[in-house]
C-alpha positions as YAML, in Angstrom:
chain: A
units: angstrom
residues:
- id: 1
  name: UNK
  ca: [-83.16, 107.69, -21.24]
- id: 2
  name: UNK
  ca: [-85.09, 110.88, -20.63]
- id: 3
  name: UNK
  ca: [-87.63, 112.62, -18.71]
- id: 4
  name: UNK
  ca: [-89.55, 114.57, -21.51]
- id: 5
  name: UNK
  ca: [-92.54, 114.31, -19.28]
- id: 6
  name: UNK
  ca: [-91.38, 117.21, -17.04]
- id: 7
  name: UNK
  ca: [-92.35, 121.18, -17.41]
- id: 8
  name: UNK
  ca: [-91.06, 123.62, -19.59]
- id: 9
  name: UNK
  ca: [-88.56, 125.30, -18.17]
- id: 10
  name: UNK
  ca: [-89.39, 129.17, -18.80]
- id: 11
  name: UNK
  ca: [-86.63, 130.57, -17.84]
- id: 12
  name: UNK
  ca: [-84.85, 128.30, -20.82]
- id: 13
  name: UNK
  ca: [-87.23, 129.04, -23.19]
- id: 14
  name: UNK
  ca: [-87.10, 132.81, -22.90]
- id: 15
  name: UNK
  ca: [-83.59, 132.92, -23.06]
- id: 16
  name: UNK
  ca: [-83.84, 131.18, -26.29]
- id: 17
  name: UNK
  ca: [-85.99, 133.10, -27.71]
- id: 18
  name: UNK
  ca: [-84.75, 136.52, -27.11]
- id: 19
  name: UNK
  ca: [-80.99, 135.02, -28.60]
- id: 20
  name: UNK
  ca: [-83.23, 133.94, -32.11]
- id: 21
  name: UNK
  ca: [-85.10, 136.66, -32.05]
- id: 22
  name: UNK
  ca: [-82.08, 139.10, -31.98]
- id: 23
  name: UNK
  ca: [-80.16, 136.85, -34.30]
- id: 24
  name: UNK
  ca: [-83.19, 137.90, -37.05]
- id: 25
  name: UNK
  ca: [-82.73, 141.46, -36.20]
- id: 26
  name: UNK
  ca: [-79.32, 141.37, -37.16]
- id: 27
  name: UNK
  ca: [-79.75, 140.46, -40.70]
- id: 28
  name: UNK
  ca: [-81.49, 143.83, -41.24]
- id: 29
  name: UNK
  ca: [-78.31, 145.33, -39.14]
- id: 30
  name: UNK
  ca: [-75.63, 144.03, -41.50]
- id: 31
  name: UNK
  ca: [-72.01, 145.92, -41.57]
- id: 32
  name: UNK
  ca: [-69.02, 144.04, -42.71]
- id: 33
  name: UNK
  ca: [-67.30, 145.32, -39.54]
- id: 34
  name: UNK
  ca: [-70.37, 143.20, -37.45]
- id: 35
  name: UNK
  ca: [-69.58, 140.07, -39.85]
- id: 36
  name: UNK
  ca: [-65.28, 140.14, -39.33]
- id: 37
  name: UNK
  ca: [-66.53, 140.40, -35.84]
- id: 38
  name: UNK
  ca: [-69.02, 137.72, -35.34]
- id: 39
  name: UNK
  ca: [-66.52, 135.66, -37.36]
- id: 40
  name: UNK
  ca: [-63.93, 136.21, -35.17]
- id: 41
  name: UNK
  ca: [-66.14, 135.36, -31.71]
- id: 42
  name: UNK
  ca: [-67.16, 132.30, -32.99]
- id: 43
  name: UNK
  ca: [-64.07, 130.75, -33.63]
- id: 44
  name: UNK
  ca: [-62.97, 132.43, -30.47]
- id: 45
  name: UNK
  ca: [-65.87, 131.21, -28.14]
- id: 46
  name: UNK
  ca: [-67.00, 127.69, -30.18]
- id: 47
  name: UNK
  ca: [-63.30, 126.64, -31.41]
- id: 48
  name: UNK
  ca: [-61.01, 127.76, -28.46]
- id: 49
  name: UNK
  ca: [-63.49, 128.34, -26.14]
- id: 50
  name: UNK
  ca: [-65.91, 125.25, -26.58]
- id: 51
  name: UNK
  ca: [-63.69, 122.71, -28.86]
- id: 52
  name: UNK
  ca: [-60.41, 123.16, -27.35]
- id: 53
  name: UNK
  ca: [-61.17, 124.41, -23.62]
- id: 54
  name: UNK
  ca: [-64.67, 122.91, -22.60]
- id: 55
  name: UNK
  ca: [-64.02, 119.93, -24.17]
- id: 56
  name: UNK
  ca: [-60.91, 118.45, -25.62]
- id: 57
  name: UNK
  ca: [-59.06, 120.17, -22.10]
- id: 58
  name: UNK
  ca: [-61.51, 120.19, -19.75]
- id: 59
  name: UNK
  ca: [-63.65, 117.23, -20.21]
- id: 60
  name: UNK
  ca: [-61.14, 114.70, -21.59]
- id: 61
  name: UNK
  ca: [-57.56, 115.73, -20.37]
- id: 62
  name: UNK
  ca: [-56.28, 115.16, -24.12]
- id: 63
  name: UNK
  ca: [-53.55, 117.49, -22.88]
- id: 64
  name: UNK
  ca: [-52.31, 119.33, -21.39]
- id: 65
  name: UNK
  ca: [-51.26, 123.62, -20.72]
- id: 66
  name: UNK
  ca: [-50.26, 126.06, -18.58]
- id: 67
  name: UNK
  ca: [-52.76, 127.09, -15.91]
- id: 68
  name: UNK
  ca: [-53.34, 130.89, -17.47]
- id: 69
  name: UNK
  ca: [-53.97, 129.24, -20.72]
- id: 70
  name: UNK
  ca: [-56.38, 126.75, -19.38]
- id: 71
  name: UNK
  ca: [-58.21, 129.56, -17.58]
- id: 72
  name: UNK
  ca: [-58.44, 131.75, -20.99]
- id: 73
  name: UNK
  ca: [-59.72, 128.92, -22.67]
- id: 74
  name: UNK
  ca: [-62.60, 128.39, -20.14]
- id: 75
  name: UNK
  ca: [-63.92, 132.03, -20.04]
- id: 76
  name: UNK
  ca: [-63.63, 131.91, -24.25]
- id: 77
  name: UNK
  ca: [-65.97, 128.93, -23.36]
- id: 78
  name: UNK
  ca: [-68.38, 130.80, -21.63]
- id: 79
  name: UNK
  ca: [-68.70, 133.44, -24.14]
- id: 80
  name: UNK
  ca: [-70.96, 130.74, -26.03]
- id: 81
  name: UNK
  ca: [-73.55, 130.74, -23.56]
- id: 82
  name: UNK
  ca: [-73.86, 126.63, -23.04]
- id: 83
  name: UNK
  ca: [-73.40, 127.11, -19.25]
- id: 84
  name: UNK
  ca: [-70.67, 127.28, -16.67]
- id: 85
  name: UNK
  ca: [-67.12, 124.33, -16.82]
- id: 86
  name: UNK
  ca: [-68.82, 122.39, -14.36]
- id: 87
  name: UNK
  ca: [-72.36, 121.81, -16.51]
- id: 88
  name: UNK
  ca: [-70.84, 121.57, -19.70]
- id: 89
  name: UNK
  ca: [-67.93, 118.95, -18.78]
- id: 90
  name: UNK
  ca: [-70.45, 117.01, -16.59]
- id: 91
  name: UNK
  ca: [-73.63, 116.73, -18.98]
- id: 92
  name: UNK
  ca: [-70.46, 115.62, -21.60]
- id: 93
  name: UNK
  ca: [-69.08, 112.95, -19.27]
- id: 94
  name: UNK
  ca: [-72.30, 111.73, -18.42]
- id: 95
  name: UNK
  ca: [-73.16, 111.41, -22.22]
- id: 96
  name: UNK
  ca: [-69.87, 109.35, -23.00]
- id: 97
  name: UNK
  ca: [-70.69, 107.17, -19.80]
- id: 98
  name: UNK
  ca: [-74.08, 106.42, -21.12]
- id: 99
  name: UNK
  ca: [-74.30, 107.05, -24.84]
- id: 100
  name: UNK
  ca: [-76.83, 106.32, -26.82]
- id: 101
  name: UNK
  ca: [-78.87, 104.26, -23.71]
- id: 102
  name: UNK
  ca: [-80.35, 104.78, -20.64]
- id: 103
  name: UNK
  ca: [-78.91, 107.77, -18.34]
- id: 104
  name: UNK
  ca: [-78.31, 109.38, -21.67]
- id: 105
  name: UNK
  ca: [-79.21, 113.38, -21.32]
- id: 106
  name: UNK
  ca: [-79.36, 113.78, -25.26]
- id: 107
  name: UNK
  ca: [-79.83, 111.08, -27.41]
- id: 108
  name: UNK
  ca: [-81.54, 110.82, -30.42]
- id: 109
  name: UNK
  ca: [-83.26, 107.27, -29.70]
- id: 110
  name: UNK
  ca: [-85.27, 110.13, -27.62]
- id: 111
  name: UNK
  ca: [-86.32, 111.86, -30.54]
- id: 112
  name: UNK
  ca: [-83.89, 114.16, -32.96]
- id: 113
  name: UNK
  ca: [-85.72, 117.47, -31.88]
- id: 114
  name: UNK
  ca: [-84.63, 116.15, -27.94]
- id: 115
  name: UNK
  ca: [-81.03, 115.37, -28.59]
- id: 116
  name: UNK
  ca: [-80.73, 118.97, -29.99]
- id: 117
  name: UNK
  ca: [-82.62, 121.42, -27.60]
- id: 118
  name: UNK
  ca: [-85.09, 119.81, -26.31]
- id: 119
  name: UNK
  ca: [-83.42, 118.09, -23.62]
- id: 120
  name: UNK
  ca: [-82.65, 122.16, -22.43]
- id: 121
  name: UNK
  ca: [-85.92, 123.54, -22.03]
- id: 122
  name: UNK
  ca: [-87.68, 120.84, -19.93]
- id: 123
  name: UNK
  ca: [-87.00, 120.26, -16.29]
- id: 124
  name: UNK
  ca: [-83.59, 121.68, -15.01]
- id: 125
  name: UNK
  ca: [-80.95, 120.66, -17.28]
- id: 126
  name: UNK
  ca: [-78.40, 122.26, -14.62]
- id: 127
  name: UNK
  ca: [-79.09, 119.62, -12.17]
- id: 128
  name: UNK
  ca: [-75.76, 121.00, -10.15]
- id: 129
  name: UNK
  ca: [-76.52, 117.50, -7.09]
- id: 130
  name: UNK
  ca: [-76.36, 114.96, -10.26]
- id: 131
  name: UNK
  ca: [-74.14, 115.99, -11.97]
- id: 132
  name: UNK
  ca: [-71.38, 117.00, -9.10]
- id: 133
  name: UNK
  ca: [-70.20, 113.29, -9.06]
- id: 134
  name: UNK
  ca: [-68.79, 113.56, -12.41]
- id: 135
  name: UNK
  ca: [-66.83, 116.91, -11.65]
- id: 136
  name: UNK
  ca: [-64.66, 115.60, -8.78]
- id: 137
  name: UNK
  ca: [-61.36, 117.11, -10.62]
- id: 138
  name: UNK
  ca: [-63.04, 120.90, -10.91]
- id: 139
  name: UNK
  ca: [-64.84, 120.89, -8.42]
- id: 140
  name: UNK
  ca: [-61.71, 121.16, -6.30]
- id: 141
  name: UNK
  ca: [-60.40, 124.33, -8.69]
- id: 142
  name: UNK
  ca: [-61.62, 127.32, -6.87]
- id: 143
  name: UNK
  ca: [-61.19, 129.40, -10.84]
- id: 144
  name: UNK
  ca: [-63.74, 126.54, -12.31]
- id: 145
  name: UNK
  ca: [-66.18, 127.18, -9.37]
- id: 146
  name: UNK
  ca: [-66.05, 130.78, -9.38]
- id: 147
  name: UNK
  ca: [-67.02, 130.90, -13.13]
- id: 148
  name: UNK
  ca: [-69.46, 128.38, -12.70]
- id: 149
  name: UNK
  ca: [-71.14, 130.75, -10.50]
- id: 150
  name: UNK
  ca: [-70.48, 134.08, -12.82]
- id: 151
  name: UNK
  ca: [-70.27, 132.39, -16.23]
- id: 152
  name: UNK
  ca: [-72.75, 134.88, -17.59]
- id: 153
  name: UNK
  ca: [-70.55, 137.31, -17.15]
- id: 154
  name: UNK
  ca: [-67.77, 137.42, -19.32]
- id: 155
  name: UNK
  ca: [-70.82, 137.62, -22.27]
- id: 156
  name: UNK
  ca: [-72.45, 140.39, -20.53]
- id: 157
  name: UNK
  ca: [-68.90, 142.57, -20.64]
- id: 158
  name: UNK
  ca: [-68.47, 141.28, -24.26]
- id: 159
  name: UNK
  ca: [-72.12, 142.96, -24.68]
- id: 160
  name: UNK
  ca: [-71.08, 145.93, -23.27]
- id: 161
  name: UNK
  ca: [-67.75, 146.25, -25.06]
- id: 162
  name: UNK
  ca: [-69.29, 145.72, -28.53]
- id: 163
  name: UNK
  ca: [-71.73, 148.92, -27.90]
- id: 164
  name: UNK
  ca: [-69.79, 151.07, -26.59]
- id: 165
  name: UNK
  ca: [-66.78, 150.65, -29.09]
- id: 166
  name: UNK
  ca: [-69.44, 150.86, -31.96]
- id: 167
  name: UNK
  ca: [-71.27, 153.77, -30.33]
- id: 168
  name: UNK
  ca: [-67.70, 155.87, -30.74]
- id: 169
  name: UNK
  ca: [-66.80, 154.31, -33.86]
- id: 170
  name: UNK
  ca: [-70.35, 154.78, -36.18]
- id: 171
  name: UNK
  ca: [-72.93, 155.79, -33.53]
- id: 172
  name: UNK
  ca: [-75.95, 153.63, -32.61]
- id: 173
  name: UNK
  ca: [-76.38, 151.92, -36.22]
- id: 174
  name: UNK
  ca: [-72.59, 150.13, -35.44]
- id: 175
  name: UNK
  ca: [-73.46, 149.50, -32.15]
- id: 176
  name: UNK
  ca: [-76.67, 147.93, -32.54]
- id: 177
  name: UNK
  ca: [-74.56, 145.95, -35.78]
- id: 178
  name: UNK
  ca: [-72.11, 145.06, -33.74]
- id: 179
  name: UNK
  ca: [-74.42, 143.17, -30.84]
- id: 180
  name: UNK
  ca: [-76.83, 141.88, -32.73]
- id: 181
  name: UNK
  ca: [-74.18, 140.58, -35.39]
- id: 182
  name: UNK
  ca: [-71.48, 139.59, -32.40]
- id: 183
  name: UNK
  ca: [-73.35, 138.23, -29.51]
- id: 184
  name: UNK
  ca: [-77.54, 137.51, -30.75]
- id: 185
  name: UNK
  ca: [-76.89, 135.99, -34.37]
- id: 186
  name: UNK
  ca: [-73.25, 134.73, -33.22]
- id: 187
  name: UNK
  ca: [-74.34, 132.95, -30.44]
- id: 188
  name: UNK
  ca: [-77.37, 131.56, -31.93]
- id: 189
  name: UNK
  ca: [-75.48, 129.63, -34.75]
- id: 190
  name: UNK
  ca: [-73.16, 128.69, -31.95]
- id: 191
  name: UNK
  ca: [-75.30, 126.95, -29.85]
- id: 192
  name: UNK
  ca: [-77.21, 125.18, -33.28]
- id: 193
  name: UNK
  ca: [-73.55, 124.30, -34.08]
- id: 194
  name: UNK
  ca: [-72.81, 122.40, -30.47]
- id: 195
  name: UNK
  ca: [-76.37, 120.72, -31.17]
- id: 196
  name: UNK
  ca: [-76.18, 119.63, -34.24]
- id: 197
  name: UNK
  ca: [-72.53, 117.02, -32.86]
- id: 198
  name: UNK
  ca: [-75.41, 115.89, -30.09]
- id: 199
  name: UNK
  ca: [-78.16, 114.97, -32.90]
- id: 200
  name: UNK
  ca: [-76.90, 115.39, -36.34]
- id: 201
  name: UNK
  ca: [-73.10, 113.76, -35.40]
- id: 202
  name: UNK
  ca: [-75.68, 110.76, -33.87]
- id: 203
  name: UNK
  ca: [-77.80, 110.29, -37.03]
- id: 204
  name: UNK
  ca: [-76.09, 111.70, -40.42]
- id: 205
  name: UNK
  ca: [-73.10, 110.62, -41.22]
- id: 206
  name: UNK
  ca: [-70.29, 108.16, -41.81]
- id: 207
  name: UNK
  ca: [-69.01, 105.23, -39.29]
- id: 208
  name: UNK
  ca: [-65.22, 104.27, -39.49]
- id: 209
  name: UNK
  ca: [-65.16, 102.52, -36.33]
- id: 210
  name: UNK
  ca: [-68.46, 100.13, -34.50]
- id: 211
  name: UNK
  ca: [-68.78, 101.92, -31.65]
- id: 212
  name: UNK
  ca: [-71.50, 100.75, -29.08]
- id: 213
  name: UNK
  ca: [-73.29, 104.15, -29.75]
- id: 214
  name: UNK
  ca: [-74.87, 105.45, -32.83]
- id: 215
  name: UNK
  ca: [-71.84, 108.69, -32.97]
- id: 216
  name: UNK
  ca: [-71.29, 109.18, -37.14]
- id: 217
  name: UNK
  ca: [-68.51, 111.80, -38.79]
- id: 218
  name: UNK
  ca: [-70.29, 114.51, -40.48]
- id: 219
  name: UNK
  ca: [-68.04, 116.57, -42.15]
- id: 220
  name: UNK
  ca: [-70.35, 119.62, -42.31]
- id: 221
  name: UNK
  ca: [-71.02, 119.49, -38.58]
- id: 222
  name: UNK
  ca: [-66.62, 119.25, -38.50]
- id: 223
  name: UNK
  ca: [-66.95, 122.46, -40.55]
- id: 224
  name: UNK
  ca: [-69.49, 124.58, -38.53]
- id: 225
  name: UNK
  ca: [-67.76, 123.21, -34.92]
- id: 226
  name: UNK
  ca: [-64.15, 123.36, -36.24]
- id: 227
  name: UNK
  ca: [-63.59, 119.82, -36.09]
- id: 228
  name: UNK
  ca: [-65.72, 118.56, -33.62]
- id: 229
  name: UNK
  ca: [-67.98, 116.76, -35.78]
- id: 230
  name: UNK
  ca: [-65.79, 113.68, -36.26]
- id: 231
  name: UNK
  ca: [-67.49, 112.34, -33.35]
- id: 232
  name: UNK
  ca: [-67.34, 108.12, -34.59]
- id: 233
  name: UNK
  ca: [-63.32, 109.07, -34.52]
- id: 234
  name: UNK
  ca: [-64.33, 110.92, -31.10]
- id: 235
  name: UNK
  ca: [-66.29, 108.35, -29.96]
- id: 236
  name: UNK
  ca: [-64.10, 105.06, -30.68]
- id: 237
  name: UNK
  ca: [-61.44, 106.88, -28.46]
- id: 238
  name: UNK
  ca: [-62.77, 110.25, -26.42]
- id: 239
  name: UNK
  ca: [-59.62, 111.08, -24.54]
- id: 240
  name: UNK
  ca: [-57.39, 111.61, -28.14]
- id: 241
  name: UNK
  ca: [-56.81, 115.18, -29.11]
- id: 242
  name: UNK
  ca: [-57.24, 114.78, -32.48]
- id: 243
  name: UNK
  ca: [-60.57, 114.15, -34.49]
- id: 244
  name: UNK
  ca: [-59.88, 114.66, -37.99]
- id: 245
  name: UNK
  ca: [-58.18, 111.07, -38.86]
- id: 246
  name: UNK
  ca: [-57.66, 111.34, -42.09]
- id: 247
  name: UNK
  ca: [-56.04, 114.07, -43.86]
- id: 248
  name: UNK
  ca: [-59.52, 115.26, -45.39]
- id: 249
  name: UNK
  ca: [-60.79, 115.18, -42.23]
- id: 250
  name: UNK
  ca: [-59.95, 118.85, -41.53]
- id: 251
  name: UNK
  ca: [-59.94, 119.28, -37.79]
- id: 252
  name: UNK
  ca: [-59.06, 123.14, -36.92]
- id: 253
  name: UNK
  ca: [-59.15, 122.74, -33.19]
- id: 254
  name: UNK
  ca: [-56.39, 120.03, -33.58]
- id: 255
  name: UNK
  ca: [-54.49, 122.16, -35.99]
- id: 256
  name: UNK
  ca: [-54.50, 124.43, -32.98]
- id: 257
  name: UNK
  ca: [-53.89, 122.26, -30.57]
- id: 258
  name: UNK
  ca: [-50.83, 121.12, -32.44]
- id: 259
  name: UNK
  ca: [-49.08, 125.03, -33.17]
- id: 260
  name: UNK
  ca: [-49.76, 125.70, -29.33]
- id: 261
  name: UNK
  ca: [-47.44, 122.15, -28.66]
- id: 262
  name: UNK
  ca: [-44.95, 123.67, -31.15]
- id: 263
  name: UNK
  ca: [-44.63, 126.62, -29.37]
- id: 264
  name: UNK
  ca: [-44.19, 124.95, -25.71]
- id: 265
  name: UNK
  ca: [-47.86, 125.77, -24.29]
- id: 266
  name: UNK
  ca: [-49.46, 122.48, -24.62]
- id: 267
  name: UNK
  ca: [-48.18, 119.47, -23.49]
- id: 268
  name: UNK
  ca: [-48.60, 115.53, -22.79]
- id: 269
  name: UNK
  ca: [-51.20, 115.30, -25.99]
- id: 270
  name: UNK
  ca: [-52.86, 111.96, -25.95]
- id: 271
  name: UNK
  ca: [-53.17, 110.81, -29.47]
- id: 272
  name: UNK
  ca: [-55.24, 107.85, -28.33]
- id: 273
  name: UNK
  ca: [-54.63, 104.24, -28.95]
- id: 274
  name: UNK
  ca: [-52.38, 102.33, -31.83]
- id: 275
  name: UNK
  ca: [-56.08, 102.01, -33.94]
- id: 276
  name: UNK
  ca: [-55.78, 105.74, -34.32]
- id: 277
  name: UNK
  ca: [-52.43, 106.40, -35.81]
- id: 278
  name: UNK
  ca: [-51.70, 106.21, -39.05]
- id: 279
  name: UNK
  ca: [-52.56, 104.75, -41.32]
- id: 280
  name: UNK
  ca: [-55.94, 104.30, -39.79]
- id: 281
  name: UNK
  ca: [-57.30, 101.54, -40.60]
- id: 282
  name: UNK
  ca: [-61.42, 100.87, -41.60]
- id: 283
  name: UNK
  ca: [-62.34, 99.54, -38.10]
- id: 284
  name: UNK
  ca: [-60.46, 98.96, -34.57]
- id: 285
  name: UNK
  ca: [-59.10, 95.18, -34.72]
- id: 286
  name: UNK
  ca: [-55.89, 93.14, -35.00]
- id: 287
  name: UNK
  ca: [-53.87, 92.46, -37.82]
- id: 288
  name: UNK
  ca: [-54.00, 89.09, -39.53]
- id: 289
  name: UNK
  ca: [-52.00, 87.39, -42.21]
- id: 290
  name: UNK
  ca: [-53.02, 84.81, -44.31]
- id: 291
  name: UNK
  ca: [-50.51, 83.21, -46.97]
- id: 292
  name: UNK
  ca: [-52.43, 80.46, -49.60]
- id: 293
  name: UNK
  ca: [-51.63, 78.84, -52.89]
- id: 294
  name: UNK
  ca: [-52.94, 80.25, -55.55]
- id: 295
  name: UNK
  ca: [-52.95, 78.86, -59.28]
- id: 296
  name: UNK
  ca: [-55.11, 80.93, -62.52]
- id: 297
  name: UNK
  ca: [-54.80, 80.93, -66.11]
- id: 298
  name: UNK
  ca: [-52.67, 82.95, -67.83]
- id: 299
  name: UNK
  ca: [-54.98, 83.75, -70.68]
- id: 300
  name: UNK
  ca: [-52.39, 81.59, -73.30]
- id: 301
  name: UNK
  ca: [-53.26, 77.82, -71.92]
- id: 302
  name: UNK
  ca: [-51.27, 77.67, -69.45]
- id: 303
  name: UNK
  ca: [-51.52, 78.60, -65.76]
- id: 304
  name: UNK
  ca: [-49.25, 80.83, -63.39]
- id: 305
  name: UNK
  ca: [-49.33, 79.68, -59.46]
- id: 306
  name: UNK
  ca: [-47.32, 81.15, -56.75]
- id: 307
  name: UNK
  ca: [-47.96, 81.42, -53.00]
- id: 308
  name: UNK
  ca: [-49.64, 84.87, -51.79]
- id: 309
  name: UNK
  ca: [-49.71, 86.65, -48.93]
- id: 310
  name: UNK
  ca: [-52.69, 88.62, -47.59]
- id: 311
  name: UNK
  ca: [-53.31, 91.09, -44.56]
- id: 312
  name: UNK
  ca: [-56.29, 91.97, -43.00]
- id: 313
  name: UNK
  ca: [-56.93, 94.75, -41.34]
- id: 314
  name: UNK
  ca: [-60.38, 94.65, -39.71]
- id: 315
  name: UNK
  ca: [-62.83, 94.58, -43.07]
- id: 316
  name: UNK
  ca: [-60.45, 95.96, -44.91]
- id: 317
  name: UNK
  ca: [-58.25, 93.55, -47.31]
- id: 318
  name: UNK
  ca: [-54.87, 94.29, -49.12]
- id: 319
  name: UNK
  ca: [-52.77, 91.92, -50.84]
- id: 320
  name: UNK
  ca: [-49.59, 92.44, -49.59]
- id: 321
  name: UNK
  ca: [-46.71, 90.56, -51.15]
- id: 322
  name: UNK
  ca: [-46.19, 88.05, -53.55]
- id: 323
  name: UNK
  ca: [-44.16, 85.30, -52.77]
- id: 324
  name: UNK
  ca: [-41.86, 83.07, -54.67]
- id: 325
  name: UNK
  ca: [-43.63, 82.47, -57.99]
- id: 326
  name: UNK
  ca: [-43.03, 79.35, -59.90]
- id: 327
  name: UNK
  ca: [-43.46, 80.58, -63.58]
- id: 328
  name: UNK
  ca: [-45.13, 83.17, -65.80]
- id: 329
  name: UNK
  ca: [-45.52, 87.08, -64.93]
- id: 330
  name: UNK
  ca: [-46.48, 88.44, -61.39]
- id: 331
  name: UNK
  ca: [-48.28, 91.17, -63.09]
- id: 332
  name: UNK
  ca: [-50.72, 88.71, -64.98]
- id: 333
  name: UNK
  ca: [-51.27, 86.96, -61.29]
- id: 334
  name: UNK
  ca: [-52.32, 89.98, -59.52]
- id: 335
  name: UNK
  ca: [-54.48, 91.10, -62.37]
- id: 336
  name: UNK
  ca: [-56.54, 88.08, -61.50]
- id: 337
  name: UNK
  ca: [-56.83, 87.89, -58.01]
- id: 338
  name: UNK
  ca: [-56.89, 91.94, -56.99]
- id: 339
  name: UNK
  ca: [-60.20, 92.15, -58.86]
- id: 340
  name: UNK
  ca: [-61.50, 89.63, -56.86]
- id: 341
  name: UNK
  ca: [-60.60, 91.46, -53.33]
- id: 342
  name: UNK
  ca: [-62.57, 94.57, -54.58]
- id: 343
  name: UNK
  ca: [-65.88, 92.66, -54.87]
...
């Protein structure tokens, strides 16, 4: 699935090293004004920028907006540092093509520690010739290309923004605050966060649907990555907008998603297949109804029968009617059969 036999790629690892190593400075650097701020960039660059440009827009099409929106999204994505549109939506396409198996670029029947960073700092993980195949759509947008090429950028002007307005603001202890707090120690838990859905979202968690792969929902990978660590719900249907199935399922990039289509800049969202709409059922399958005779004692000598009706939904069983009863109390039937569904 991998190649963890190639080299150490250097220019990876130093990169990586200088972002932790700054992120530790910054907890002797703390100002609340550095925290708001490093708050603020990381929903910025990891929920707009990663969730809902990168990949929910980019990657999947799960809807739609207007082009200056779609363009803001992508350079919020590129203030996380995980690489240029073209990359990012290509190493994710590839992964959904071949997940969990061979052709794979992080998957934890690799090894966890390779599904998280590992597969980064070995080899070239830009490979721009194998992965152009899976970019047809922006490789033909001359914005995507450009800031393919420059996506380094729009950090390096954050950077610069940060120090100067904490320079005039508090002097060189803001300043310093600011970057370490809003760009080192930001970005750091950032990149962990994206990660932790490639290793963590394939080895922790809960499955509601049997995927081919080994995705789970980890609802404290959903809460670091605003919602992307559903990734079962992602996974059993990639191209729907929304994540977060069920209402505990708190999905902020959705949430989003949905006040942007409320206010006429997003459009055409693709809320996946019938198995995904309410009321969500256990596991992807058809409905089936059964109806059967059934006949129990009453507790008094004598017995109540009636016919009953059950549905199944996938695994999940629910009695749901009772049908023309011949004597005695409903209520005394179903307290004898429900128990017996629940075992």
């Amino acid at each position: 699935m991998s190649d963890q036999s190639s080299r150490l790629n250097w220019v990876t690892v130093g990169a990586l090293v200088l972002l932790h190593a700054g992120a530790m400075a910054a907890l002797f650097l703390f100002t609340w004004p550095a925290l708001w701020t490093a708050l603020a960039l990381l929903w910025i660059s990891g929920g707009w920028g990663i969730g809902m440009g990168y990949h929910r827009l980019l990657t999947h099409r799960g809807y739609e907006t207007p082009r200056w929106l779609e363009c803001l999204l992508t350079i919020c994505g590129t203030l996380a540092l995980q690489g240029g549109p073209l990359f990012w939506v290509a190493t994710h396409r590839l992964h959904h093509q071949n997940a969990d198996k061979n052709g794979d670029p992080h998957s934890p029947r690799d090894g966890w520690w390779w599904s998280h960073a590992g597969w980064l700092v070995r080899g070239d993980p830009m490979r721009d010739t194998a992965l152009a195949p899976y970019v047809p759509d922006l490789r033909r947008d001359p914005f995507h290309c450009w800031l393919e090429k420059w996506h380094v950028a729009p950090l390096l002007v954050l950077s610069g923004v940060l120090g100067v307005w904490g320079a005039v603001r508090g002097g060189a202890v803001l300043a310093g605050s600011l970057v370490s707090w809003g760009i080192f120690l930001r970005t750091t838990v950032e990149l962990h966060g994206t990660w932790l859905v490639n290793s963590a979202a394939h080895t922790w968690g809960n499955r509601r649907f049997q995927t081919r792969d080994d995705s789970t929902n980890n609802w404290w990978v959903a809460l670091l990555t605003f919602g992307e660590g559903w990734h079962n719900n992602h996974h059993a249907d990639p191209r729907c907008v929304r994540h977060g199935l069920a209402w505990y399922e708190l999905d902020i990039n959705w949430l989003c998603i949905r006040a942007l289509h409320r206010v006429r800049l997003a459009k055409k969202l693709r809320l996946g297949s019938a198995v995904l709409r309410p009321p969500y059922p256990t596991c992807p399958s058809s409905k089936m109804r059964l109806t059967t005779k059934v006949r129990v004692s009453n507790g008094s000598g004598g017995s109540v029968s009636g016919d009953l009706q059950i549905e199944i939904c996938g695994m999940q069983r629910c009695v749901t009617s009772l049908l023309r009863p011949s004597r005695g109390s409903l209520y005394a039937l179903l307290a004898q059969f429900v128990p017996l569904l629940k075992r």
